[in-house]
Every structure is written in structure tokens, then in C-alpha cells.
C-alpha positions as CSV (number, residue, x, y, z in Angstrom):
1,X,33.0,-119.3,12.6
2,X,36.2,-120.4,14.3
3,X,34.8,-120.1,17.7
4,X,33.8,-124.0,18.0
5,X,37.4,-125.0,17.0
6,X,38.5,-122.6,19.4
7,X,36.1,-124.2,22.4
8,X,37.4,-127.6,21.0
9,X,40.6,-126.6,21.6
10,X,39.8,-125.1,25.4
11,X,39.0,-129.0,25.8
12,X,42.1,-130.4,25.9
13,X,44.1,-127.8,28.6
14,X,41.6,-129.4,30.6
15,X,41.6,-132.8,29.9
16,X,45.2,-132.7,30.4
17,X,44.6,-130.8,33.6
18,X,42.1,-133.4,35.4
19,X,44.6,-136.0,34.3
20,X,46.9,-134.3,36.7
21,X,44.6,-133.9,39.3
22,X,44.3,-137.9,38.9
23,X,47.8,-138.5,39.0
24,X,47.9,-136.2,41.8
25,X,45.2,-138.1,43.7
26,X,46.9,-141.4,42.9
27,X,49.6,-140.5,44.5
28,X,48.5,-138.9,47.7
29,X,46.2,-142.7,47.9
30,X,49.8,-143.8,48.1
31,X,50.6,-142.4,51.1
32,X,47.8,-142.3,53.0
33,X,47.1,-142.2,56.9
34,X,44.6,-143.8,58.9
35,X,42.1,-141.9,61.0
36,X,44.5,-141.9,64.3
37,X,47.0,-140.3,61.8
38,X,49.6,-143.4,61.5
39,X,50.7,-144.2,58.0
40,X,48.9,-147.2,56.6
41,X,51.3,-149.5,55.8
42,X,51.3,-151.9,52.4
43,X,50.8,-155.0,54.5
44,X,47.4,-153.8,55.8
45,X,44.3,-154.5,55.3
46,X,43.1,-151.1,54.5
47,X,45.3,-151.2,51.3
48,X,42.2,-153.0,49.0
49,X,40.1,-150.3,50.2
50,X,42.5,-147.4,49.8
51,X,42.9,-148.9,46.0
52,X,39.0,-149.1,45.7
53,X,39.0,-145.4,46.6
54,X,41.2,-144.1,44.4
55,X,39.7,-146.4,41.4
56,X,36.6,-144.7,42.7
57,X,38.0,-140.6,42.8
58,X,40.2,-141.5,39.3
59,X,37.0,-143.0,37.3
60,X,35.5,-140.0,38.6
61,X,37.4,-137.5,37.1
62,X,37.6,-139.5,34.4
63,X,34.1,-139.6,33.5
64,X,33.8,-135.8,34.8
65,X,36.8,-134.6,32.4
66,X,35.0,-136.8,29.3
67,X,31.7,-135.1,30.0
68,X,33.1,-131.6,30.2
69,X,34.9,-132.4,26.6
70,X,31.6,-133.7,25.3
71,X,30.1,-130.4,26.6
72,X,32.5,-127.9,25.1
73,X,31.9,-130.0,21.7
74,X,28.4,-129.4,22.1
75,X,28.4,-126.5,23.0
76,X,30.9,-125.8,20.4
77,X,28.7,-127.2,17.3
78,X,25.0,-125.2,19.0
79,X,27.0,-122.1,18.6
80,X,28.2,-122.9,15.2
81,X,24.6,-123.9,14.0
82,X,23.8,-120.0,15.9
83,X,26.6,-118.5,13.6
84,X,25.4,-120.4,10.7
85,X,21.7,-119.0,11.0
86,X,23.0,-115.6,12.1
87,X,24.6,-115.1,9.1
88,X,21.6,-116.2,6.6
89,X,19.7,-113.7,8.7
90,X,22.1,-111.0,8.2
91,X,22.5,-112.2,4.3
92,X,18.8,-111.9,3.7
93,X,18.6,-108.8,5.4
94,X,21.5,-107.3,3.6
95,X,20.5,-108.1,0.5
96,X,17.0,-106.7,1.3
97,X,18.1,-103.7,2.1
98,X,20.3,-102.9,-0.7
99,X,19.0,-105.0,-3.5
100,X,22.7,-106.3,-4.1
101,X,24.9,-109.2,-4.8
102,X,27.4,-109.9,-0.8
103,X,29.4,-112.4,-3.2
104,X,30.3,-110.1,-5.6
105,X,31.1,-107.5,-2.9
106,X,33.7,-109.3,-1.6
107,X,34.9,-109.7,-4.9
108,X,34.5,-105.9,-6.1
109,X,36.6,-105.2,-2.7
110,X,39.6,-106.8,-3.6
111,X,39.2,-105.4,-7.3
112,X,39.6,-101.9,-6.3
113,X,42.0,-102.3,-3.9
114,X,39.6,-101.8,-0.7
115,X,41.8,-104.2,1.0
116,X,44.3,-101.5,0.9
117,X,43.8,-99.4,3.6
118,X,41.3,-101.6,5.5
119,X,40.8,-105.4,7.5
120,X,38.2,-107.0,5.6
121,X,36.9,-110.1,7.1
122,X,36.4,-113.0,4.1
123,X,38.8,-110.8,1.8
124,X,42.2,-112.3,1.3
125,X,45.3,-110.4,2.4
126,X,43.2,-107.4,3.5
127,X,45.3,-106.0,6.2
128,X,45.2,-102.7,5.6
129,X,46.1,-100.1,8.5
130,X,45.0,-96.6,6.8
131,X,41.4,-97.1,7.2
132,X,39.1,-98.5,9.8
133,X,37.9,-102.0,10.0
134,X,35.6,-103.1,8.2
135,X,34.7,-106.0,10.9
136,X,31.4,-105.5,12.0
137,X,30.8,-102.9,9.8
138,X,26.4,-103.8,10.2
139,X,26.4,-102.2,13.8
140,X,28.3,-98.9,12.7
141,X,26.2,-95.7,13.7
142,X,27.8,-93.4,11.0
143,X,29.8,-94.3,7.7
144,X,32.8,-92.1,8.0
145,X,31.9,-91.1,10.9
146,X,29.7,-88.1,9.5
147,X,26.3,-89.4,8.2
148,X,24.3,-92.1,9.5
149,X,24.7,-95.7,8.6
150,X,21.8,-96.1,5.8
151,X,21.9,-98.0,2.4
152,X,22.0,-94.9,0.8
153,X,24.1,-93.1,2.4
154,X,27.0,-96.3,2.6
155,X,26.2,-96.7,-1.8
156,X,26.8,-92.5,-1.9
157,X,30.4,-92.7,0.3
158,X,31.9,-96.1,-1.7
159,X,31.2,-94.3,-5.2
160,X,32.1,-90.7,-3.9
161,X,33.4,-90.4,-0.2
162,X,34.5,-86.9,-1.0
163,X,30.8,-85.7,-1.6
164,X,29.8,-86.9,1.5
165,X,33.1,-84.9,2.9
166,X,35.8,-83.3,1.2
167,X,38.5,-84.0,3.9
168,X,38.0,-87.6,3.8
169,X,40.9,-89.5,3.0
170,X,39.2,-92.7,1.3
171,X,40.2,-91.9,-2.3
172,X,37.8,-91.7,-5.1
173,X,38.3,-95.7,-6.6
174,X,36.2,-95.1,-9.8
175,X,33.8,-97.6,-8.5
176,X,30.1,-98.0,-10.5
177,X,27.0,-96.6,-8.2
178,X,25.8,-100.2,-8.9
179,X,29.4,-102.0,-8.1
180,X,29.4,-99.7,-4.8
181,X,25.5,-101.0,-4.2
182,X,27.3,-104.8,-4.0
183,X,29.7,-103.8,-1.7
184,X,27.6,-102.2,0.6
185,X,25.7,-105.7,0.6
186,X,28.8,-107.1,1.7
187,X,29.7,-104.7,4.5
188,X,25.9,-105.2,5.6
189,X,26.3,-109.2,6.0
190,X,29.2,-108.3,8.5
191,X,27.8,-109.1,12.0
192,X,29.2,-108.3,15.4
């Protein structure tokens, strides 16, 4: 969800960019030549023009720099409203698939110390480095990397990893078959 703010904040390197291009322009209007290639001088006539002309290129990368702002804010709050649905989607569907409770997965994660050995996205100070990430976990092919990503297979390895394989270095939490059915509802709401 921080990708808006983060297109937001493209905005204003480039504001502050076309500014310079029309303090750039302003200047070069200053010292202008006429066709023949003599320097127009202040006393000429062509000075009211010259002015006009760089009013002219200035309001137009004014207007040009407000509408590419207005764009990237746009832009910004259609992808947020995409995010936003996305993750209802994937809610629904995780909660479909595993009949559990994402809210109290996140919550079960950080009870049993998950947050340990792996990144958790939603779960405070979960910056673990033993175990993989958890970001994305929806997309995986295999949990631990030995039997395929399916509800029961994910419920089977967070209640018992070391049935699933005996080498695995995921410790044995103590975790419920129905606390390790609410996190796999969370790890399932976690999208790409």
C-alpha cells in the first residue's frame, strides 16, 4: 500500500526539475539573438515579443509539470483502489481455502515467536534472517521447499514441520492444528 505515497513522492523531483528547465529557459530568453545571429539588444523592439515567448514556453511547463503531478496522484490513488480490491480478493479467497481467521494469524505469528527467524509483512518487528520471507508467501510453489503449496499441506508444516521433513530447521512451536489453520490464512492473504 505505500506505492501511491511513493508515486506522490516521484512528483516532486520533477516538479522541481521543470522548474529548472523554466529558469533555464528564462534565462537563455535573456540573451537571445536575432535571426542574422546579432544579440538583441534591451532597447529593441523585439524585447516585448522575446518576453511574450518566454511567458508563453514558462506557462507551458508550468501547466505541463502541474498535469504530470495531477497524473502521478491519479495514478497513484487507481493503483491504491487496485491494492485495496486485490487484497479483499485475496482475503476471501484465503479464508475460503482454509476456513480460518487472517487477523488472528497475524496475531498467532507474533505469539509464537514466528517473527523470529522470518520477515513478516503486517507483523511488527518481524525481521527475522533464519528463515525465508514470508512476503509473498500466496505465489510459493512448495512450503519448505519439499511439498507443494496446498492448505493442507501449509496447516501440516506450521503444527509439525519436522513430519513433513525431519532436517528441517523450523522448530516444533507447540502450535494448535487449528491456531496453525489461522496462520496459514494469513500467509495465504500475502500477495505478490
Amino acid at each position: 500500500m505505500r506505492r501511491p505515497r511513493t508515486l506522490a513522492l516521484l512528483a516532486v523531483p520533477v516538479a522541481i526539475r521543470l522548474a529548472g528547465i523554466v529558469l533555464s529557459v528564462r534565462r537563455m530568453g535573456a540573451a537571445s539573438h536575432s535571426r542574422e545571429g546579432q544579440p538583441i539588444s534591451d532597447s529593441s523592439e523585439a524585447r516585448p515579443r522575446r518576453m511574450r515567448m518566454g511567458r508563453r514556453i514558462r506557462a507551458l511547463l508550468l501547466w505541463g509539470s502541474c498535469a504530470l503531478i495531477l497524473l502521478l496522484l491519479v495514478g497513484g490513488g487507481v493503483y491504491a483502489a487496485y491494492r485495496v480490491k486485490s487484497d479483499r480478493d485475496a482475503r476471501a479467497r484465503a479464508i475460503a481455502l482454509t476456513g480460518g481467521d487472517p487477523d488472528l494469524g497475524l496475531r498467532l505469528t507474533q505469539r509464537y515467536g514466528c517473527a523470529g527467524c522470518h520477515v513478516i509483512p503486517g507483523a511488527s518487528g518481524a525481521q527475522g534472517r533464519v528463515g525465508p520471507t514470508l512476503q509473498a508467501y500466496a505465489a510459493r510453489i512448495y512450503v519448505g521447499g519439499v511439498v507443494p503449496n496446498s492448505p493442507d499441506n501449509l496447516i501440516r508444516w506450521i503444527e509439525n514441520p519436522r513430519s513433513i521433513d525431519p532436517k528441517s530447521a523450523m522448530p516444533v512451536t507447540g502450535i494448535s492444528r487449528d491456531e496453525a489453520r489461522h496462520v496459514a490464512t494469513y500467509l495465504y492473504t500475502l500477495q505478490p
